[in-house]
Each structure stands twice: as C-alpha cells, then as structure tokens.
BATILO-549804 format. One record per residue: chain; x, y, z of N, C-alpha, C in turn. Coordinates in pm, whole numbers, plus 50000, padded with zeros to 5 digits. Layout:
<pts>
+-------+-------+--------+-------+--------+---------+-------+-------+--------+-------+
| chain | neast | nnorth |   nup | caeast | canorth |  caup | ceast | cnorth |   cup |
+-------+-------+--------+-------+--------+---------+-------+-------+--------+-------+
|     A |     X |      Y |     Z |      X |       Y |     Z |     X |      Y |     Z |
...
+-------+-------+--------+-------+--------+---------+-------+-------+--------+-------+
</pts>
This chain:
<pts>
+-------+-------+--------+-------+--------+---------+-------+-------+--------+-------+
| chain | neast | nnorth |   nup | caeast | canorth |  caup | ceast | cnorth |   cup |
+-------+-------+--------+-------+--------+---------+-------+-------+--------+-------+
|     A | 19754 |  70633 | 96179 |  19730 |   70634 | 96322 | 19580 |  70644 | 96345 |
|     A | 19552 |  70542 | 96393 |  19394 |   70549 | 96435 | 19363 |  70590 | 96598 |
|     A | 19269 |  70711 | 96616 |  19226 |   70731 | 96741 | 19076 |  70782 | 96764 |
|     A | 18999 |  70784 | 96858 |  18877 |   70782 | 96867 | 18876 |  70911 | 96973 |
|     A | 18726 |  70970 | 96999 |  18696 |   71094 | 97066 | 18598 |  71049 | 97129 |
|     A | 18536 |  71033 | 97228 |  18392 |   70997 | 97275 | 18354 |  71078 | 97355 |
|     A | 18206 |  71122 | 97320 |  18144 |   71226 | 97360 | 18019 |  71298 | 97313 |
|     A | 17959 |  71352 | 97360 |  17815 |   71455 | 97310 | 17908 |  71555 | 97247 |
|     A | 17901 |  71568 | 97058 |  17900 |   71718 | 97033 | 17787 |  71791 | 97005 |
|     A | 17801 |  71929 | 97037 |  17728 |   72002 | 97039 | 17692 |  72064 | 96878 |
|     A | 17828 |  72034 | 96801 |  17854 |   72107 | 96668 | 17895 |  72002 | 96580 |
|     A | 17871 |  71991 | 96429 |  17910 |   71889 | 96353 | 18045 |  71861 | 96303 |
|     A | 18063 |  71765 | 96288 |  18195 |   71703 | 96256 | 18264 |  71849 | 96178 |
|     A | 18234 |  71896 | 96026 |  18265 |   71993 | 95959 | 18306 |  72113 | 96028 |
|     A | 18220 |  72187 | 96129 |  18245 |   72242 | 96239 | 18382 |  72284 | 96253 |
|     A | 18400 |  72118 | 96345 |  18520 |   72048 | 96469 | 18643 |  72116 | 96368 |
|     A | 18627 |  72026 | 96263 |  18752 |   71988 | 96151 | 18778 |  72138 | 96110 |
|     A | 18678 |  72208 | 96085 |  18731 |   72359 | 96020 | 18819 |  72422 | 96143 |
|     A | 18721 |  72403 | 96220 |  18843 |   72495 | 96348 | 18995 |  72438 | 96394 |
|     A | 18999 |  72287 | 96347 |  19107 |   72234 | 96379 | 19182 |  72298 | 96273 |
|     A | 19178 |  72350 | 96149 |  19280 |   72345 | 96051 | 19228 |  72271 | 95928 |
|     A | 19120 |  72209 | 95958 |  19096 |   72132 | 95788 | 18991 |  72142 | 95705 |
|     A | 19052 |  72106 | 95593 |  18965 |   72129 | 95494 | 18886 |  72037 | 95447 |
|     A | 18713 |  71993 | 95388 |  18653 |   71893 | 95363 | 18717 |  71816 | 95172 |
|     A | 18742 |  71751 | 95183 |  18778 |   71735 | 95057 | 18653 |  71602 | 94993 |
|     A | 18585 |  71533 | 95076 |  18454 |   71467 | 95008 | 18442 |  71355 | 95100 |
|     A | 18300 |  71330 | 95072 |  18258 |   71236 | 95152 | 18188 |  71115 | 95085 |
|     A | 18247 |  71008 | 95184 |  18185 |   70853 | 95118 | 18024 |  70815 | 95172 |
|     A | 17926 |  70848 | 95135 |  17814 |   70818 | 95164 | 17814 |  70692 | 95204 |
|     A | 17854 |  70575 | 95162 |  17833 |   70406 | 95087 | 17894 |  70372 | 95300 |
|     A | 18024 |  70469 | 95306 |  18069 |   70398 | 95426 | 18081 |  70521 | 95552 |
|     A | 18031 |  70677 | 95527 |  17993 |   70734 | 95626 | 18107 |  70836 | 95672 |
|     A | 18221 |  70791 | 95582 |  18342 |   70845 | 95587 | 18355 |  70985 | 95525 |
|     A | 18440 |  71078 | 95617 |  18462 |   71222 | 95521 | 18619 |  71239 | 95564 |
|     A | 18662 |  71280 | 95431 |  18760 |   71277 | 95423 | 18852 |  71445 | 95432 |
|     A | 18954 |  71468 | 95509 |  18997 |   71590 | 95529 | 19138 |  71632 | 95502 |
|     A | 19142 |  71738 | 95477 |  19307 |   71733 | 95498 | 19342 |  71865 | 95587 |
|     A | 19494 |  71922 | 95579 |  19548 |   72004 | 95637 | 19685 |  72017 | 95570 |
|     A | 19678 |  72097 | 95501 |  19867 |   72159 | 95414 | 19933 |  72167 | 95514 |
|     A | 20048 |  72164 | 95521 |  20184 |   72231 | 95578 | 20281 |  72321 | 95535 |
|     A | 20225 |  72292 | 95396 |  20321 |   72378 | 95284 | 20229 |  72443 | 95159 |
|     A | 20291 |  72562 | 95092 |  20179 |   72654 | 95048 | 20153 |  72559 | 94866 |
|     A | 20285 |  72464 | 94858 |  20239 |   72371 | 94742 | 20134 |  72228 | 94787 |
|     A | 20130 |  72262 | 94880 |  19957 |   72114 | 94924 | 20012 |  72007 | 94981 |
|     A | 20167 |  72010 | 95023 |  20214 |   71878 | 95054 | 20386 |  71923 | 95137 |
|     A | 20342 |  71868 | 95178 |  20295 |   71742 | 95285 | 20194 |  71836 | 95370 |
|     A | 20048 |  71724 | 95360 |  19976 |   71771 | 95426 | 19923 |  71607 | 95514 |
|     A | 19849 |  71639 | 95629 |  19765 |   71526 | 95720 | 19696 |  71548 | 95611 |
|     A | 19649 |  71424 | 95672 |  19532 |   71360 | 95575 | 19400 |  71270 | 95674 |
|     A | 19296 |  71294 | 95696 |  19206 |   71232 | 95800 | 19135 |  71140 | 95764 |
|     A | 19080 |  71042 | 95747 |  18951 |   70961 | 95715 | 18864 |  70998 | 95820 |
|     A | 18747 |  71043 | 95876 |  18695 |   71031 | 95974 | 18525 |  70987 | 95948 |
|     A | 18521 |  70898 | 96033 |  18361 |   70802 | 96060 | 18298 |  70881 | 96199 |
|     A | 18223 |  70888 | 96230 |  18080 |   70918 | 96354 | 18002 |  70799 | 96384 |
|     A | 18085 |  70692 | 96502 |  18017 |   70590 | 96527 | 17907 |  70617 | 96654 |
|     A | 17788 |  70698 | 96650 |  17702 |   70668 | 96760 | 17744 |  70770 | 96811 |
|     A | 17843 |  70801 | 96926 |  17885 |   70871 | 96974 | 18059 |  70952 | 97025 |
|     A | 18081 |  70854 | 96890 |  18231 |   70860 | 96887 | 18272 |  70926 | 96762 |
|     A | 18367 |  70987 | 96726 |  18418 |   71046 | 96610 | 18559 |  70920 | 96639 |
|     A | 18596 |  70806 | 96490 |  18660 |   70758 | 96474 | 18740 |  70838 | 96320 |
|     A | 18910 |  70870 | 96399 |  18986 |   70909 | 96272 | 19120 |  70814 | 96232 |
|     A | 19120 |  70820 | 96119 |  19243 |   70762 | 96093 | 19296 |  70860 | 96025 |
|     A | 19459 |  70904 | 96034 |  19533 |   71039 | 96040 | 19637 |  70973 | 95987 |
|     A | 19717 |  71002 | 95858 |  19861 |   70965 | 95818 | 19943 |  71136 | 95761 |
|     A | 20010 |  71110 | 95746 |  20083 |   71222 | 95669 | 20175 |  71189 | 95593 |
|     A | 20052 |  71266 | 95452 |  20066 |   71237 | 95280 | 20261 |  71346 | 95284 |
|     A | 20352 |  71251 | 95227 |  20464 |   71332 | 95245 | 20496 |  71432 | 95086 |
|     A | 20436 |  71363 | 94976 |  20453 |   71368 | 94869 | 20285 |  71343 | 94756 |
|     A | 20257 |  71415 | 94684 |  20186 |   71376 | 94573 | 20183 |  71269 | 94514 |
|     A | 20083 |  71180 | 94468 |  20087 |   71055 | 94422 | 20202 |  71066 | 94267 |
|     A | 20271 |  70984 | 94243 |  20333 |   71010 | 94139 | 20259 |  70949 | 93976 |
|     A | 20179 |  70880 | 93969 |  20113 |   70859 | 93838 | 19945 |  70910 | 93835 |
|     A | 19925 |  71024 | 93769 |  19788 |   71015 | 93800 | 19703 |  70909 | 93756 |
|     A | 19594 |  70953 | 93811 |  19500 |   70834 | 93875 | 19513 |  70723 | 93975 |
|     A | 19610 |  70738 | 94035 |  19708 |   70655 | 94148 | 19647 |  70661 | 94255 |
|     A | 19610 |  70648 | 94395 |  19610 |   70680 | 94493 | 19770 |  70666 | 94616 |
|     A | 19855 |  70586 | 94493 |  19963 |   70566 | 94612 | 20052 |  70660 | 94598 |
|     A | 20086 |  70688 | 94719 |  20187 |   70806 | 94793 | 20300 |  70788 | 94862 |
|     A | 20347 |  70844 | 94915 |  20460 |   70850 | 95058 | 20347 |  70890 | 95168 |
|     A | 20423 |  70823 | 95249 |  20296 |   70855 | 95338 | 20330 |  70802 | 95523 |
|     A | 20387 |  70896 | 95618 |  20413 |   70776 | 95781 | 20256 |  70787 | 95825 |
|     A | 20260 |  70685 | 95933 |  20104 |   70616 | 95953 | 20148 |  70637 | 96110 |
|     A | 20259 |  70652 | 96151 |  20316 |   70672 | 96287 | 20403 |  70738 | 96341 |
|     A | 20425 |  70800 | 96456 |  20546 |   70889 | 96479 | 20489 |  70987 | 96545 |
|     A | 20581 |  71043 | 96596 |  20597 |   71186 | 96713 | 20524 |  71273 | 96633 |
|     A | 20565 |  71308 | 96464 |  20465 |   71452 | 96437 | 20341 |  71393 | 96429 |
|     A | 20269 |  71286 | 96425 |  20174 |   71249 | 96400 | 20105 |  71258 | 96533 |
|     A | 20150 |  71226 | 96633 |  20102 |   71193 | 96795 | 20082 |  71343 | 96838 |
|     A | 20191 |  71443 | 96738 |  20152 |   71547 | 96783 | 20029 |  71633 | 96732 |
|     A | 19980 |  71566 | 96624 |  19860 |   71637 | 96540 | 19765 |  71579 | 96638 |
|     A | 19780 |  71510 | 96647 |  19668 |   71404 | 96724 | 19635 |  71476 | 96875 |
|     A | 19734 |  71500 | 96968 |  19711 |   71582 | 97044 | 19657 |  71716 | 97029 |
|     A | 19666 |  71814 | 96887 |  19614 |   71896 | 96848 | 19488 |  71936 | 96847 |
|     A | 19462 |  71809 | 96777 |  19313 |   71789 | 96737 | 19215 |  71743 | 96792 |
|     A | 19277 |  71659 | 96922 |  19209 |   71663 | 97038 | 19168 |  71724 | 97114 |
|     A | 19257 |  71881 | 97118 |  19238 |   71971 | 97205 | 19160 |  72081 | 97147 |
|     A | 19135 |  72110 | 97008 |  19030 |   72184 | 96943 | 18893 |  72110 | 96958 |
|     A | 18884 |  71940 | 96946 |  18791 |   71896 | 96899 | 18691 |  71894 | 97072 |
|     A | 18778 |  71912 | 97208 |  18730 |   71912 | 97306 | 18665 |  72009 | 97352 |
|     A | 18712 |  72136 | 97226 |  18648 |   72272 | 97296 | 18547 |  72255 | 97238 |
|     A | 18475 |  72146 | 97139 |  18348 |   72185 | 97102 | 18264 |  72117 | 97170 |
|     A | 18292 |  72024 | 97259 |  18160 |   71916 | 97360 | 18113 |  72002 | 97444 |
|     A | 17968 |  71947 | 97446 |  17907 |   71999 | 97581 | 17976 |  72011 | 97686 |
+-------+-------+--------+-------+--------+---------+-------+-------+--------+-------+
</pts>
C-alpha cells in the first residue's frame, strides 16, 4: 500500500517512525530509502514492514504486512498482503502520530 504525507516536519523521519511504533532496520543511500518495521508478535512476525523515501516535502511510504519469515535464507521472498482493512488501518495510525509532529 503506497501513501504519501505532505508537509513541513519539524522532526526527522527516525523521530516520526520511533513514535509511531518502528524500528530502523537500514537505509539505502543509492535510492534514499529507509527501511522500517513494527512486530505484532513477540517472535518478529508478522510484522508491517515500511519502505519510506522524503521527496522535497513529502514523506512517501510503501507499507505491506510481512505475514511469515522468508523461508530459504538469503531469500527476500515472503507472505506478505499489500492491501486490506488491517493495512488501511496502520495507515490511518501512522498518519495520526506522523501529524502530531508538523509544524
């Protein structure tokens, strides 16, 4: 699920994301991207999962929820919905933390 934020923050992305619930797990220099997550469960999964970019003045995220651990390591592929009600509902979440930080 891809959605965008537009706005002056006052505080950095890392900030936003800690107070929402997430954790930094690394960032792509090459494309600007940092990548986040959020557990649901005390074994790491199913957790959201964020890509998020800082275009100018927008925080662009893309949000799925990892349902399962990749099954071969070195894999990146997973279980994973890209859409849906719990997802729309993180999304509303994270909108509403990420609003308390704008000017």
């Amino acid at each position: 699920m891809r959605f965008e934020i537009k706005d002056e923050f006052k505080e950095n992305t890392y900030n936003l994301m800690r107070r929402a619930g997430y954790v930094c797990l690394a960032e792509n220099r090459e494309t600007g991207e940092i990548n986040y997550i959020r557990s649901l469960a005390p074994n790491g999964y199913p957790r959201f999962h964020i890509y998020l970019k800082k275009e100018n003045k927008t925080l662009v995220f893309n949000l799925h929820l990892d349902q399962k651990r990749p099954i071969y390591k070195g894999t990146p592929a997973h279980s994973a919905d890209y859409d849906g009600e719990v997802l729309e509902k993180e999304k509303q979440r994270i909108k509403q933390f990420i609003m308390r930080g704008i000017v």
